[in-house]
KOLRO-673022 format. One record per residue (C-alpha): residue number from 1; residue in one letter; chain; x, y, z. Coordinates in steps of 0.05 Angstrom, whole numbers, plus 32768, in hexadecimal, padded with zeros to 4 digits. Each point is the difference from the previous one (the first is absolute). Layout:
N
NUM/a/A/X/Y/Z
...
//
This chain:
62
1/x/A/8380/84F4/8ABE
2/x/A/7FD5/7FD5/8026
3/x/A/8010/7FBE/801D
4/x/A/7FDB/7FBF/8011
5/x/A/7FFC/7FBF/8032
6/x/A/8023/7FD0/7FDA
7/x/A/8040/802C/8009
8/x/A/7FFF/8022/7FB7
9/x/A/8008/804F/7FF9
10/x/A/7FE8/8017/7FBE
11/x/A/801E/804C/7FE0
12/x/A/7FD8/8026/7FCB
13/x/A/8010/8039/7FD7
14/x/A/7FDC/8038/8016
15/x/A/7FFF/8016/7FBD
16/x/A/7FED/7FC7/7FD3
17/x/A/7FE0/7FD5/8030
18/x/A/802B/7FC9/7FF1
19/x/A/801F/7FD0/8035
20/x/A/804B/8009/7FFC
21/x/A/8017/7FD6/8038
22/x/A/7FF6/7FC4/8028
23/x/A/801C/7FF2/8040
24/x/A/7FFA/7FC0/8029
25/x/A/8016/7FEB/8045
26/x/A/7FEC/7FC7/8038
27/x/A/7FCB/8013/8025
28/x/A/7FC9/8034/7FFC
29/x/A/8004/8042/7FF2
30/x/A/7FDD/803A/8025
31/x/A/8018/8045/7FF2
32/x/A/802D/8029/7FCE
33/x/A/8020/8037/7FF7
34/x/A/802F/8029/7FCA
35/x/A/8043/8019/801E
36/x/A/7FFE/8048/7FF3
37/x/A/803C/8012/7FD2
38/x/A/801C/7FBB/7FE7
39/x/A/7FE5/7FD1/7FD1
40/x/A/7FE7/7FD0/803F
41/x/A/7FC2/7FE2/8024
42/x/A/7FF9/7FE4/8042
43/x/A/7FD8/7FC8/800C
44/x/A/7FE5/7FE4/8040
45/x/A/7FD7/7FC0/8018
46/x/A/8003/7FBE/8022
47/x/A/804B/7FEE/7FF5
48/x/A/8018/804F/8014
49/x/A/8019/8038/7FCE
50/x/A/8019/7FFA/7FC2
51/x/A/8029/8037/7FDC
52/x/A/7FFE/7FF7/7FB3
53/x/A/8022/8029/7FCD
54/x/A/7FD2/800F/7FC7
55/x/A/8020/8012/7FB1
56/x/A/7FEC/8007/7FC0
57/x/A/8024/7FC0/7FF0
58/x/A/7FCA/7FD6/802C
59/x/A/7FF1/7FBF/7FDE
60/x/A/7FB8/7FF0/8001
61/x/A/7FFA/7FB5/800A
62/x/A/7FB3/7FFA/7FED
//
């Protein structure tokens, strides 16, 4: 995962190397991080923390 000023938060596949996910919120974005035994990242920058529930059913919106 890595995540970007203009508030976006982009998931890959380790495996593939294919983005899965996008996530966007107000603000910038600083950190991230995977909660250890759900299917959830936390995401933190200019406008707080953000908790976001991450499934196979994402839509990408490319």
């Amino acid at each position: 995962m890595a995540v970007t000023g203009d508030g976006t938060a982009h998931l890959w596949d380790t495996g593939t190397a294919v983005e899965v996910c996008r996530l966007r919120v107000d603000g910038h974005l600083s950190s991230c991080s995977f909660h250890p035994y759900e299917h959830r990242v936390v995401l933190g920058g200019s406008a707080g923390l953000y908790a976001c529930e991450v499934s196979s059913d994402a839509v990408d919106d490319r």
